[in-house]
Backbone as CSV, one residue per row, in Angstrom:
resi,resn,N_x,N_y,N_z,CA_x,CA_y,CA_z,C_x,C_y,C_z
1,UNK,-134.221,-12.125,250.806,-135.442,-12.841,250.523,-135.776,-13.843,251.621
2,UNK,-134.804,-14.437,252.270,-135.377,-15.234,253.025,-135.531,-14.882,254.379
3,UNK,-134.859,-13.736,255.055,-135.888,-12.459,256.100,-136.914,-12.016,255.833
4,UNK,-137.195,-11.617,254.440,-138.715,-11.280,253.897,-139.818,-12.724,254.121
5,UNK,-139.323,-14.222,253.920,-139.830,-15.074,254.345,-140.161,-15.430,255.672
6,UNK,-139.252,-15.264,256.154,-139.022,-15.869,257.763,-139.887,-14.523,258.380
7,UNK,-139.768,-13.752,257.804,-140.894,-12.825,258.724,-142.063,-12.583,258.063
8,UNK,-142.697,-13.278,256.921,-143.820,-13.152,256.077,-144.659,-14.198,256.318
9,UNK,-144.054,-15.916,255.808,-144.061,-17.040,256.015,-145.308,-16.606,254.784
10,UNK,-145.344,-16.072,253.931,-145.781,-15.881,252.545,-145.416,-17.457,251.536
11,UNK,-146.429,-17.887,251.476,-145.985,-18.815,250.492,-144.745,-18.686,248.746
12,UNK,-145.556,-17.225,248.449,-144.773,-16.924,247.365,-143.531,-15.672,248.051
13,UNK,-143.068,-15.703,249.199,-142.460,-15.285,249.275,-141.266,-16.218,249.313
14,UNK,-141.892,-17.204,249.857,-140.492,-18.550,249.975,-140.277,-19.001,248.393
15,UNK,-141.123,-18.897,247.628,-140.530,-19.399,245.966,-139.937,-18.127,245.678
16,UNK,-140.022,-16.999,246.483,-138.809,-16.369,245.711,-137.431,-16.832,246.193
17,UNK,-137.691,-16.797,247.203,-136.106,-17.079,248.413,-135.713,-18.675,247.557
18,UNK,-136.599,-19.541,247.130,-135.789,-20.750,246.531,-135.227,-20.604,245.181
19,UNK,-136.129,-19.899,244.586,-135.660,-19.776,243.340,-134.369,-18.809,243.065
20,UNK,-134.293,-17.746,243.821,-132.773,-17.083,244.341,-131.702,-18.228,244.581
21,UNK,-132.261,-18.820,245.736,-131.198,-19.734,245.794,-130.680,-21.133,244.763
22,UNK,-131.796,-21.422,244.193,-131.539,-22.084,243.439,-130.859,-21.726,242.126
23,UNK,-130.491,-20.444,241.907,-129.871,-19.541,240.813,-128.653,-19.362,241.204
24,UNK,-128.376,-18.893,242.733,-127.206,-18.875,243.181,-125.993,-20.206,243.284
25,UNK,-126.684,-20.993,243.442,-126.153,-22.432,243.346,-125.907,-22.813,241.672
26,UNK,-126.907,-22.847,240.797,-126.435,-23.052,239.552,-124.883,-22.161,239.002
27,UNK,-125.160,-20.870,239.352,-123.866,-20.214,239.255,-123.117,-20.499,239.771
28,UNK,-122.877,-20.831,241.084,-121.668,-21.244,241.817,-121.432,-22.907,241.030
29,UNK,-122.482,-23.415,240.507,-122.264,-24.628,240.191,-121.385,-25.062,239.130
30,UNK,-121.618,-23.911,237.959,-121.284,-23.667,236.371,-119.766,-23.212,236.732
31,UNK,-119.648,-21.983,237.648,-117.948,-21.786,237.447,-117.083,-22.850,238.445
32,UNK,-117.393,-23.449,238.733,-116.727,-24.977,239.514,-117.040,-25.660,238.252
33,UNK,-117.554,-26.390,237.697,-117.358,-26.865,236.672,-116.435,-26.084,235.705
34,UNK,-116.721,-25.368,235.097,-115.553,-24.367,234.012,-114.757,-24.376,234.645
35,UNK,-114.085,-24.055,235.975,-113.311,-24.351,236.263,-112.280,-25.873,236.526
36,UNK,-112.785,-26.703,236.766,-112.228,-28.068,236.350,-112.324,-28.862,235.193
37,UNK,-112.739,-28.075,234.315,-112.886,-28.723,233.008,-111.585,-27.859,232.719
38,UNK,-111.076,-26.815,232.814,-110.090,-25.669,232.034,-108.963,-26.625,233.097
39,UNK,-109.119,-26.888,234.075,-107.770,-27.737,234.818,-107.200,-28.628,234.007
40,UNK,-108.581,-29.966,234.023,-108.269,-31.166,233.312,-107.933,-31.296,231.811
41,UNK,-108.115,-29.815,230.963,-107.921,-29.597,229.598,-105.926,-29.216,229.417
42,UNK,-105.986,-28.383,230.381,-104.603,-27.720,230.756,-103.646,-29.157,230.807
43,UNK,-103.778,-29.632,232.210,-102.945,-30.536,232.186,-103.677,-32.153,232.649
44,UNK,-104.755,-32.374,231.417,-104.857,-34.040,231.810,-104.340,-34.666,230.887
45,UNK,-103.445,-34.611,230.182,-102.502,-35.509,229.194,-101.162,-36.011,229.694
46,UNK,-100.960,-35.080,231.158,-99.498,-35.182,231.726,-99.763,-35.352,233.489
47,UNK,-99.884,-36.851,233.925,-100.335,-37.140,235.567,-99.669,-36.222,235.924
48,UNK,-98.434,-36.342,236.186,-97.321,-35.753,237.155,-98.080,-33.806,237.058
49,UNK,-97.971,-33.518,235.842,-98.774,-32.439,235.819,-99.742,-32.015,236.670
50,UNK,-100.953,-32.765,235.850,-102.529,-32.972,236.959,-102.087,-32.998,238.509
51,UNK,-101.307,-33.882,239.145,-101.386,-34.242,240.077,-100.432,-32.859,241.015
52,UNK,-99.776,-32.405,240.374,-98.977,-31.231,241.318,-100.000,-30.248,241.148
53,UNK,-100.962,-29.772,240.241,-102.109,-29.409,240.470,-103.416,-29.028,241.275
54,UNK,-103.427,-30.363,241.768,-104.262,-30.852,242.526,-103.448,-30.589,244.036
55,UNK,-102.383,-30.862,244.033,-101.570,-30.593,245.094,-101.621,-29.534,245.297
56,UNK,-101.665,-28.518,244.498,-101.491,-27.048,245.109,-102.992,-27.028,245.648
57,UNK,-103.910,-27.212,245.094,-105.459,-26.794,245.272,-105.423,-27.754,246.617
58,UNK,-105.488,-29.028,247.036,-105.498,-29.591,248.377,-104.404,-28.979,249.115
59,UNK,-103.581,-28.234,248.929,-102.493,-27.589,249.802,-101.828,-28.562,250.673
60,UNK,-101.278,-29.608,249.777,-100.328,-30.948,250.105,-98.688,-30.307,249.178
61,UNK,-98.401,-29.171,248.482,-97.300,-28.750,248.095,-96.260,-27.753,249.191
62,UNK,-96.820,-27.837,250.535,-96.013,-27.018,251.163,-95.071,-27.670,251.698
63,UNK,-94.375,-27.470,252.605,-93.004,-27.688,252.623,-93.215,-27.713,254.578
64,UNK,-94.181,-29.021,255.279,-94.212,-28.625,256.589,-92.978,-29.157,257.484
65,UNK,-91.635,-29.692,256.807,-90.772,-29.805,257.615,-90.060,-28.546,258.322
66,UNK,-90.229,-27.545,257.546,-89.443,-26.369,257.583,-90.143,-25.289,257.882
67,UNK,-91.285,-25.537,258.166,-92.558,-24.257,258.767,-92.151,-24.320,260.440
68,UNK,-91.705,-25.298,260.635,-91.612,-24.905,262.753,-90.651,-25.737,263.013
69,UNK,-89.992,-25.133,264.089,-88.753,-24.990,264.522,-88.973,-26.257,266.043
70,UNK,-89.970,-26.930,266.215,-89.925,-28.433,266.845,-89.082,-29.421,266.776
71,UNK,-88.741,-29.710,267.845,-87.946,-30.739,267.943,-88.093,-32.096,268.908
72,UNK,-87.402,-33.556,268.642,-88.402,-34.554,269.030,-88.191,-34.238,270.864
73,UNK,-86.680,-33.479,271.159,-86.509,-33.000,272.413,-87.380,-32.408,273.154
74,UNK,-87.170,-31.272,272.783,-88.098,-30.024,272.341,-89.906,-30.888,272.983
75,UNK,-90.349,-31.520,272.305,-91.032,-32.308,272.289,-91.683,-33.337,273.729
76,UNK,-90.580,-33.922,273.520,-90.360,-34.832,275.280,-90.099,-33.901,276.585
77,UNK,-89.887,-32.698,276.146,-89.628,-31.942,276.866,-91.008,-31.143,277.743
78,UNK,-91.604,-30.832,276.880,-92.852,-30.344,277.016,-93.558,-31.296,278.249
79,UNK,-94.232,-32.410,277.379,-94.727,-33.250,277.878,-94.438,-34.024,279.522
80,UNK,-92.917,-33.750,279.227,-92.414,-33.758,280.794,-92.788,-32.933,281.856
81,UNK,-92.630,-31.929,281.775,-92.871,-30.612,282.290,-94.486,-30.627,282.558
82,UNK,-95.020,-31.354,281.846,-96.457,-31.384,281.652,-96.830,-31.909,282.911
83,UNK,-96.147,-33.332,282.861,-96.695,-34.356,284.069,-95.717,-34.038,285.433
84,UNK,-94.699,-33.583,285.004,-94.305,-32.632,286.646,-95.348,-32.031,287.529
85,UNK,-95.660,-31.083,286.641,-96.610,-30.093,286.860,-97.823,-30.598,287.764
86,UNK,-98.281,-31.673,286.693,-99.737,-32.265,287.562,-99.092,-32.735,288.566
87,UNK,-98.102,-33.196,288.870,-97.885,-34.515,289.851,-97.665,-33.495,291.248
88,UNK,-97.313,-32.316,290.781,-96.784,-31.275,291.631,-98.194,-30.680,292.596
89,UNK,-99.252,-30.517,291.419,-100.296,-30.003,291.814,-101.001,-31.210,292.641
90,UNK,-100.978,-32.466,291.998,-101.886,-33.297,292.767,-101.202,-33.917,294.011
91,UNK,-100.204,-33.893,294.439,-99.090,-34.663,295.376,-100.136,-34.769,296.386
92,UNK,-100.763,-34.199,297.169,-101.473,-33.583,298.747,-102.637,-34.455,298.532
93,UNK,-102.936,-35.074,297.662,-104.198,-35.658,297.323,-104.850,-36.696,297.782
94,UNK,-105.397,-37.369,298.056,-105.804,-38.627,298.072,-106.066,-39.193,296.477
95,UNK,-106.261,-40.675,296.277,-106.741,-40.880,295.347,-107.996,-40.645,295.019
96,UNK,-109.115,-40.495,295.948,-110.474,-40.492,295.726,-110.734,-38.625,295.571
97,UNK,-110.127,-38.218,296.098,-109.930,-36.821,295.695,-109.594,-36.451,294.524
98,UNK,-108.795,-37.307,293.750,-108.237,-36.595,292.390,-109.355,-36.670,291.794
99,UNK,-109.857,-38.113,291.628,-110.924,-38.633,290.914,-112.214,-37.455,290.664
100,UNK,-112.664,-36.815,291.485,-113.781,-35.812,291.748,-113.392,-34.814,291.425
């Protein structure tokens, strides 16, 4: 509907394209609601409940110590290597040269 608009520029072609959309949104609106009303029914009598809940849905329940194999070495290490690197590349330089 709203290609049929954008290439019509039909007045009643755009109240269809809103009123679509405005249907599509109420629906998306209604099962987000039903859906957090069936959450907060489930478990709003018990925080600790609710709240590991909510944790899974914000995806704050994972476990990111143990997802990568980094280390603070590991780490300093990099970063070293990093500024080698430039210092390696820029050595021949002037200062007004790096700058540019």
């Amino acid at each position: 509907m709203e290609r049929r608009y954008r290439r019509t520029h039909r007045r009643d072609d755009r109240r269809r394209w809103v009123e679509a959309t405005r249907r599509r949104f109420s629906v998306y609106w209604s099962k987000k609601e039903r859906y957090w009303s069936d959450r907060l029914a489930r478990y709003g009598r018990s925080s600790p409940a609710l709240w590991r809940s909510l944790s899974t849905v914000l995806g704050r329940r994972r476990d990111v110590t143990a997802a990568t194999h980094h280390t603070a070495r590991g780490f300093a290490d990099f970063f070293k290597n990093k500024i080698d690197d430039i210092r390696a590349t820029t050595s021949g330089m002037s200062r007004r040269q790096s700058i540019i």
